[in-house]
N, C-alpha and C positions, 0 to 999 in steps of 0.2 A: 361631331368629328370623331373619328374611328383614332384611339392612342394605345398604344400599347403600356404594358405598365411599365419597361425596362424607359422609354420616352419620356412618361407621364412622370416617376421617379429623378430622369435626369434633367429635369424642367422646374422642378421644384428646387432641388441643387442651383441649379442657372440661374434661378428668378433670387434666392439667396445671395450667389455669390454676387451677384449684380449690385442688389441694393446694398451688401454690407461694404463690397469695395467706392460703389460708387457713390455712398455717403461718406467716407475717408476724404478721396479727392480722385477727381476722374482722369485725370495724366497719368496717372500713379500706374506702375508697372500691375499693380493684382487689379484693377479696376479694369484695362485694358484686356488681362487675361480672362477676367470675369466675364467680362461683353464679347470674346471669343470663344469662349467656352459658351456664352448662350448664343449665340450665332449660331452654332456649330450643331448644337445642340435642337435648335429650328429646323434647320437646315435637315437634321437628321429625321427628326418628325414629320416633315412636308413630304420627305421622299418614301418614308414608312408608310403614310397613308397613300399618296400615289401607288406605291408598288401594291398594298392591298385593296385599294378601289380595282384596278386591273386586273388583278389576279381572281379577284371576284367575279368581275363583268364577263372575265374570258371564259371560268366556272358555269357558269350561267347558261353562255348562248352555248358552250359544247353541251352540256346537258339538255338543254332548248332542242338543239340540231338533233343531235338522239333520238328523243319523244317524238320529234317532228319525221323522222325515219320509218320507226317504229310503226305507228301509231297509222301509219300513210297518210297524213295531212297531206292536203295539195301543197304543193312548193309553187308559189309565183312564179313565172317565168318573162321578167319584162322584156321587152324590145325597143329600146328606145332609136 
């Protein structure tokens, strides 16, 4: 899985604040902030890699499409 280091960095913070509050007591107002702060912090990493899995894939076939221009490959033409 694709992380960036500013993600990779805030995940380690999160995975911290998590166990040090939530070995306190888990009601507790910083344990609560703790498991929102890592929430948040997921949350921000799931969408990190989505937004780079696509930005890739769309890299890809534009450069694809190009070569495939260029190059004059036949282009399918279906008919369904």
């Amino acid at each position: 899985m694709l992380h960036s280091a500013m993600t990779s960095s805030q995940a380690r913070i999160a995975e911290t604040l998590e166990t040090f509050y939530g070995a306190a007591d888990r009601s507790s107002e910083g344990a609560m902030a703790g498991h929102a702060y890592k929430r948040s912090v997921d949350d921000l990493d799931s969408s990190f890699v989505r937004e780079l899995v696509w930005m890739s894939t769309a890299f890809v076939f534009y450069w694809l499409s190009i070569a495939i221009v260029l190059t004059g490959w036949p282009i399918p033409d279906y008919h369904f």
